[in-house]
N, C-alpha and C positions, 0 to 999 in steps of 0.2 A: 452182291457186288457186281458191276457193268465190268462188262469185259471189250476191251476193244478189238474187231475182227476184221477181214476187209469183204467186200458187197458181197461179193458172190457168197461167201459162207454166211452171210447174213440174211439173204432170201432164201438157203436152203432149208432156214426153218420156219417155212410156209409149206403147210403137209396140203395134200390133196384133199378139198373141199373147204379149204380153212375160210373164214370172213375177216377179209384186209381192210383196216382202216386208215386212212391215208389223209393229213394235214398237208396246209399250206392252199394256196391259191393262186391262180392265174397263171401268169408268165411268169413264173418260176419265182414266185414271193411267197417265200418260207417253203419252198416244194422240195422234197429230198429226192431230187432226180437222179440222182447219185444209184441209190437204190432202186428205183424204177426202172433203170438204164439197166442195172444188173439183173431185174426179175425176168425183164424180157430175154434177155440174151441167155441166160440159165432153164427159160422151160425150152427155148429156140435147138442150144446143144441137148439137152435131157428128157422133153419132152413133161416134166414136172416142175411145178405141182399143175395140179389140171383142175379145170371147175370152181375156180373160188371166186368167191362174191366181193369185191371193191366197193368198198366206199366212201362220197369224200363231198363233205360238205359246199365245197365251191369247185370250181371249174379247175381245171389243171390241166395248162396245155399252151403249146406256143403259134394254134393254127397249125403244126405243119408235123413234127415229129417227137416233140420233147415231152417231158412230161407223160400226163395216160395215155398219150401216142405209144410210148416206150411197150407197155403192157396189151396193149389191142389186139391180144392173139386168138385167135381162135383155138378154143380146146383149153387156152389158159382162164380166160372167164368165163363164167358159168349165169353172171350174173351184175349187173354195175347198178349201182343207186347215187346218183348225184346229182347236186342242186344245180348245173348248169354242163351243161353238154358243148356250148360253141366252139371252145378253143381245145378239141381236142377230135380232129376229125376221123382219124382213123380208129376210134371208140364206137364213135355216131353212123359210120361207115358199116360196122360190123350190128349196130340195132336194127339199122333199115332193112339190112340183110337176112334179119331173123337169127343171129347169128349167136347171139347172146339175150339173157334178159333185161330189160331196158327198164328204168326207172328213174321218173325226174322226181324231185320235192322238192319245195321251199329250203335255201338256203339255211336262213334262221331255222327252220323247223329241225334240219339235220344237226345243225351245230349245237340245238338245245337236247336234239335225242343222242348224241354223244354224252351231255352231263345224266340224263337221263338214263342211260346203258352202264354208264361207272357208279350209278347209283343202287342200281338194279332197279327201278321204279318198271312197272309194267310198261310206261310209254309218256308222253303228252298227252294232252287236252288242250285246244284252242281253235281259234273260228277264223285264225290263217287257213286258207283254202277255198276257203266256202263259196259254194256259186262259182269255183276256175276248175279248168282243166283237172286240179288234184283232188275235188271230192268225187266221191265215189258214185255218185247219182250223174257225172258225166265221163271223163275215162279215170279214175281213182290215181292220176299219177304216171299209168303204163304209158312208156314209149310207145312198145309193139305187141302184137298179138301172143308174142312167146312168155312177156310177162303175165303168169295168170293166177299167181297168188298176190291177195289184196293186204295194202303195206298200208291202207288209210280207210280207215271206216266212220261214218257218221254216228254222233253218237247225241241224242237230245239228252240236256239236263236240265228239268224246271221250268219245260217249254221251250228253249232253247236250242238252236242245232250244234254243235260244236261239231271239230275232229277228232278222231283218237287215232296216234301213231305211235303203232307199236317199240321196243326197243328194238338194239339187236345186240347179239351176243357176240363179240369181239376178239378172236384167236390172236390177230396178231394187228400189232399198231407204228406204223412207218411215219414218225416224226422229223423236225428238223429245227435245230439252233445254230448259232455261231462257235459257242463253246462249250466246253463240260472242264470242270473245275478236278480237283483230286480224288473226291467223289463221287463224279459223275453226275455231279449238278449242272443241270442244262439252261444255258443264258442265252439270249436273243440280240444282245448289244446294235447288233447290224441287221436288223429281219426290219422289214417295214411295215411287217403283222405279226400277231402270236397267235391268231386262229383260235382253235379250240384244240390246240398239242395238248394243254392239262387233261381236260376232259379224255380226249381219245385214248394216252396213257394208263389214265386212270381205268376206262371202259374195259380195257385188256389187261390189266391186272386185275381186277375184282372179280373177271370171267375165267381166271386160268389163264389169259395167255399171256403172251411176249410182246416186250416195245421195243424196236430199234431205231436208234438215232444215228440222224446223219447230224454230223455237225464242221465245223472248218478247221477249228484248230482245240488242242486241247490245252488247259491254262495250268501252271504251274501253282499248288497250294490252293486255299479257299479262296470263293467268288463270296462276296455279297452275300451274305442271304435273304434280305429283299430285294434282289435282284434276278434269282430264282423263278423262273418261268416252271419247269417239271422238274423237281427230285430227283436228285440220282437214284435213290432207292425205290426207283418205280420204272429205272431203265435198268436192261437187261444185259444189250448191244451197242456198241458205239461203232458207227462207221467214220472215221474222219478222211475229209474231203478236201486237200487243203486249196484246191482250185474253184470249190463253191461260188458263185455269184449273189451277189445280192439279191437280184431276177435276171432273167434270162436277156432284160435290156442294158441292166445298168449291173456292173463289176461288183463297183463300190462309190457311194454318192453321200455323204454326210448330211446332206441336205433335205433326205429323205427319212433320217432319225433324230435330229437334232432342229430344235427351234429358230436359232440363232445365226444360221449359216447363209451365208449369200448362193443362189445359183443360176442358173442359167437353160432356158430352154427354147426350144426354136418351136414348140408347139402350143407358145400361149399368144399367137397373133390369133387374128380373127377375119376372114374375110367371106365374101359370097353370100351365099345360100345360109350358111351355119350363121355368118352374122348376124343377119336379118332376123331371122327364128330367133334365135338366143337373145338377140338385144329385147325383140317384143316378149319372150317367156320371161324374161328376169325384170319385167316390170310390173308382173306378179307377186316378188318378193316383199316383204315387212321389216320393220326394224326390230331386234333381236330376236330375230326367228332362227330354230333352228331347221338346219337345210341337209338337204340328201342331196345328192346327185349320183344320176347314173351312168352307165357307159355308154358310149358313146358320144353326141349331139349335146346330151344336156350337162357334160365336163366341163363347158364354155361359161357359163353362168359367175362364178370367181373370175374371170375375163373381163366379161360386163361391168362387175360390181368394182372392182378394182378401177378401172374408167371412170366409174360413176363417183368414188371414194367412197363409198359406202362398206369396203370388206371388213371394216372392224367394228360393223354394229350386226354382224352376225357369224355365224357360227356354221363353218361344213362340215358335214359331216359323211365320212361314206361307210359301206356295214364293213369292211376288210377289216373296222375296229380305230381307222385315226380321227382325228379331230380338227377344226380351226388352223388346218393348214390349206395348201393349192391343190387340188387333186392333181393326178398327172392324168397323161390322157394316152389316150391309145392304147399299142398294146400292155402298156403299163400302169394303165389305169388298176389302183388299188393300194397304189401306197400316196403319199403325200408329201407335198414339198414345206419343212417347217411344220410338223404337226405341233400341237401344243400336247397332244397325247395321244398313246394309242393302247386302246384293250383290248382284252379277248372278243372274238366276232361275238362269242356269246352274248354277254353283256352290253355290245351294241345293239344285237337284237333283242333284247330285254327293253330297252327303250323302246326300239320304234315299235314294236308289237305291242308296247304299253300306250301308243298315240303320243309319245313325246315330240315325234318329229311336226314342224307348224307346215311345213311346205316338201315337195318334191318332184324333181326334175327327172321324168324319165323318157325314154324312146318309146316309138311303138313299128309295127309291120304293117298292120290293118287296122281301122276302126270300123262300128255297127252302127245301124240305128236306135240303138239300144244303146249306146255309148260305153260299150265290150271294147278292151285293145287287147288283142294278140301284137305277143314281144315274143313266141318262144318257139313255135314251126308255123313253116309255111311253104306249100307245098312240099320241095324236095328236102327242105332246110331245117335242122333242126338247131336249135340254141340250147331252149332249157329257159327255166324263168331266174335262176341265180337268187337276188334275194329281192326279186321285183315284185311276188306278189304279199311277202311280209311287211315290205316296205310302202307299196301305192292300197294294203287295203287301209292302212294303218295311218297316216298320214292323213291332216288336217283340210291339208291345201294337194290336189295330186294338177301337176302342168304336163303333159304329153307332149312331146317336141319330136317333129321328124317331116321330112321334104312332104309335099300335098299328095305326089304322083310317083309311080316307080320310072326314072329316068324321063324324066320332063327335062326341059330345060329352058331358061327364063335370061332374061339381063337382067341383073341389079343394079339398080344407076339411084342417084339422088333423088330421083324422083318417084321413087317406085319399083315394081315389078311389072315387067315386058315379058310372057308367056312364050316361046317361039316354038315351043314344040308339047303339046296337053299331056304326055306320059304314055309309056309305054304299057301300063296296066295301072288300074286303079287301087288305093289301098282303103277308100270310103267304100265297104260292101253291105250286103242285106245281112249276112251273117259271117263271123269272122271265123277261121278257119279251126280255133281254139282259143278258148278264155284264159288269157291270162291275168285278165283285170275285170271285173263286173260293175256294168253300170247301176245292175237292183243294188248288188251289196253297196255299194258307194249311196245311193238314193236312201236307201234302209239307214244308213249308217250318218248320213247328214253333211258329206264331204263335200265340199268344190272341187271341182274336176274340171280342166279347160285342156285342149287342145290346140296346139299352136301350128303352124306351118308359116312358108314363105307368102302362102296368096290367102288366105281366112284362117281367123281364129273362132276357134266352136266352143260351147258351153256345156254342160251336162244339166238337163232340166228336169222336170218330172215326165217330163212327155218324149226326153230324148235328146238326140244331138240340135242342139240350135246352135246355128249360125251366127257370130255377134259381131263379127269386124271381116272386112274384106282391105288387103292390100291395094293402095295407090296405082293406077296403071291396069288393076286385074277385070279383065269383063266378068261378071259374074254369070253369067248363061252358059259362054261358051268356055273359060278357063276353070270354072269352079261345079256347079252343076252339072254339064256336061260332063265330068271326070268323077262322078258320084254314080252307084248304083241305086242311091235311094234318095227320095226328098228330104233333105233337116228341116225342122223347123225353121223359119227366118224371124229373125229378130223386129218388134213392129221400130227399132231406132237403129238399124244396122249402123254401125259406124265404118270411117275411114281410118284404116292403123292410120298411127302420128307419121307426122313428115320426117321426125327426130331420128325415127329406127333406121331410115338410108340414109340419110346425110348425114349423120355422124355426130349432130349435134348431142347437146345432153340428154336423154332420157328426163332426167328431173328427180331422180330417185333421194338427193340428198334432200333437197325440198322437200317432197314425198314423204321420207320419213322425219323430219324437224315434226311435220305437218300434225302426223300420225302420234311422235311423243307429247305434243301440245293438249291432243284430245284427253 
């Protein structure tokens, strides 16, 4: 039977050495910071627990302090594995330092070695990885030097390379809902993810340990029982929170759980730089395709299509788990305005690993001659690839979207692109800084791959990056070329993007796809 405590005495049962499992993602969507806030502040006076290893499927952080900011103490971890590192600096601060053990992996890959851990299965098998950063034939995963036990190993089966990722064994698991019922069944009504909370739950009771939930309020009598996210009889602890936030941006927004609700947001205009890209990537798109988008740049795409009328012959979808609704953008990219549904990330990455997704819109840092994009460090900077390389190995259609140059700057007029300044570094190099995305696996695997920017858009060929459209206005020698480390191929019919993408006219995307259902 769950007993309800408040934070502090609920982190004290995390012993020294323990492996923490830790739901939720991003800016504070579904994240129990409640308790995070209390882990740090309890080893800060006590100095315990010390040395335990974190873990957490997606990213968790606000940029700045919240979330595994909370926990980033030295002496407190021993050890961190998670699918995406950016929004959580003072973590990332402590890996470059050597300070701790540093581990990235494919989102989907953690969130399916969660069901995998509550199962007890020895680990996964699958050919997410292969050819990036996380197989073992280039760094297996490790952030840093300190990490030097191997979390990913190659494993051939029947001529085939595959991965194998081990489980892990699960002391304690720091969940989060809206409410828990008279039994200490945990509901999600207001979360605008459910993560992998089952699984993780589950992974620490089948191992011996504890799951504590943070949640907002507790309900008087029975919930639903198909409305049951995790069993009371699989939680332990109840932390209630009655000041919990939806995320760390938004209180409470109905529009973000519910299909039906009108809302309002000042981040779905479109202008510039971001226009230009986004209007020519989303003329990539197909009629009922389903569609990814990632953070950043390519959140705009729903923008476009919405313009075009074209949103309801297709389907977005992002890995947080929603569906066929708006992504939001920024730092709250991860839930959805208007979902039509949302599942466990699991099960969303059960799709795109299975190549259900037809297209995908992601960012990049760098590209190669080899048509390689690093998404995940560079130089000083680490990110983490989040669920980028589950998603762009997987995917039918992969679009790359991001400025040409690191701080160029151009006019955008009606007419085109006006160059006035070539960039302050280039992001076209001979070799990219770390594989986040592989041009052999994509070439092996038979995908479309384009990269898009504001001055050319490039192809993925057999022979490498080629060149196949240059923006209106752009000199190609001294704006485009010039600002390359390497020759691409040039296309023998280079074309001029359309006039449509700066002046605002149609795209043509309705036509386009009439055109495409006729065939």
């Amino acid at each position: 039977m769950f007993k309800i405590i408040d934070s502090d005495q609920a982190v004290s049962y995390i012993k020294d050495g323990h492996t923490l499992a830790i739901g939720g993602a991003g800016a504070g969507h579904a994240v129990p910071d409640r308790l995070l806030q209390s882990l740090g502040e309890v080893f800060e006076r006590t100095g315990h627990p010390q040395n335990i290893t974190s873990i957490h499927p997606c990213g968790i952080g606000d940029n700045d302090q919240r979330g595994l900011n909370h926990i980033a103490r030295e002496g407190l971890i021993k050890r961190d594995v998670g699918g995406f590192w950016g929004n959580a600096p003072k973590m990332t601060a402590l890996a470059k330092a050597g300070k701790i053990e540093g581990y990235n992996l494919p989102q989907g890959v953690l969130s399916h070695l969660m069901r995998a851990s509550a199962s007890k299965k020895p680990g996964i098998i699958t050919r997410v990885g292969l050819k990036t950063f996380v197989d073992p034939r280039l760094e297996g995963g490790k952030v840093n030097a300190e990490a030097k036990d191997d979390l990913v190993r190659l494993m051939p089966i029947d001529g085939q390379d595959y991965l194998f990722y081990p489980s892990f064994k699960i002391d304690v698991a720091f969940i989060r809902g809206t409410s828990i019922d008279c039994e200490g069944n945990l509901t999600m009504e207001q979360e605008v993810g459910f993560f992998a909370m089952m699984s993780i739950a589950q992974a620490a009771k089948t191992n011996g340990g504890i799951v504590i939930a943070q949640v907002k309020q507790v309900k008087e009598g029975h919930c639903d029982p198909g409305h049951v996210k995790v069993p009371g009889n699989f939680i332990d602890y109840v932390v209630v929170e009655p000041a919990q936030e939806m995320t760390f941006i938004s209180g409470f927004e109905e529009a973000l759980v519910k299909r039906d609700v009108a809302y309002q947001s000042d981040d779905l205009g479109l202008e510039g730089l971001k226009k230009v890209i986004m209007r020519r990537a989303s003329m990539e798109l197909e009629p009922n395709a389903f569609v990814n988008l990632g953070y950043g740049m390519s959140d705009a795409v729903p923008i476009v299509a919405n313009e075009e009328g074209v949103c309801d012959e297709l389907t977005f979808m992002i890995e947080q788990g929603a569906s066929a609704g708006i992504p939001t953008t920024g730092l709250n990219f991860g839930a959805m305005y208007n979902p039509s549904s949302i599942v466990d990330d699991g099960y969303q990455f059960d799709f795109f690993q299975g190549g259900g997704l037809d297209i995908a819109f992601l960012g990049f840092a760098q590209i190669d001659k080899n048509g390689n994009v690093n998404s995940s460090r560079f130089g000083n900077v680490l990110t983490g690839c989040g669920g980028f390389i589950d998603i762009s190995q997987n995917a039918k259609k992969v679009v790359f979207t991001g400025s040409f140059a690191v701080k160029g700057t151009q006019e955008i007029t009606d007419q085109g692109v006006n160059v006035t300044y070539a960039g302050k570094a280039k992001k076209f190099v001979p070799q990219v800084e770390q594989v986040t995305f592989s041009g052999d696996f994509a070439r092996e695997n038979g995908q479309e791959v384009f990269y898009v920017t504001e001055r050319a858009v490039f192809k993925l060929t057999d022979k490498g990056l080629q060149l196949i459209e240059i923006a209106p206005g752009v000199d190609l020698e001294k704006d485009i070329l010039a600002m390359m480390d390497f020759m691409p191929e040039i296309a023998d019919d280079l074309k001029v993007c359309l006039i449509s993408i700066y002046n605002g006219e149609s795209l043509g995307l309705k036509e386009k796809f009439k055109q495409v259902e006729l065939v």
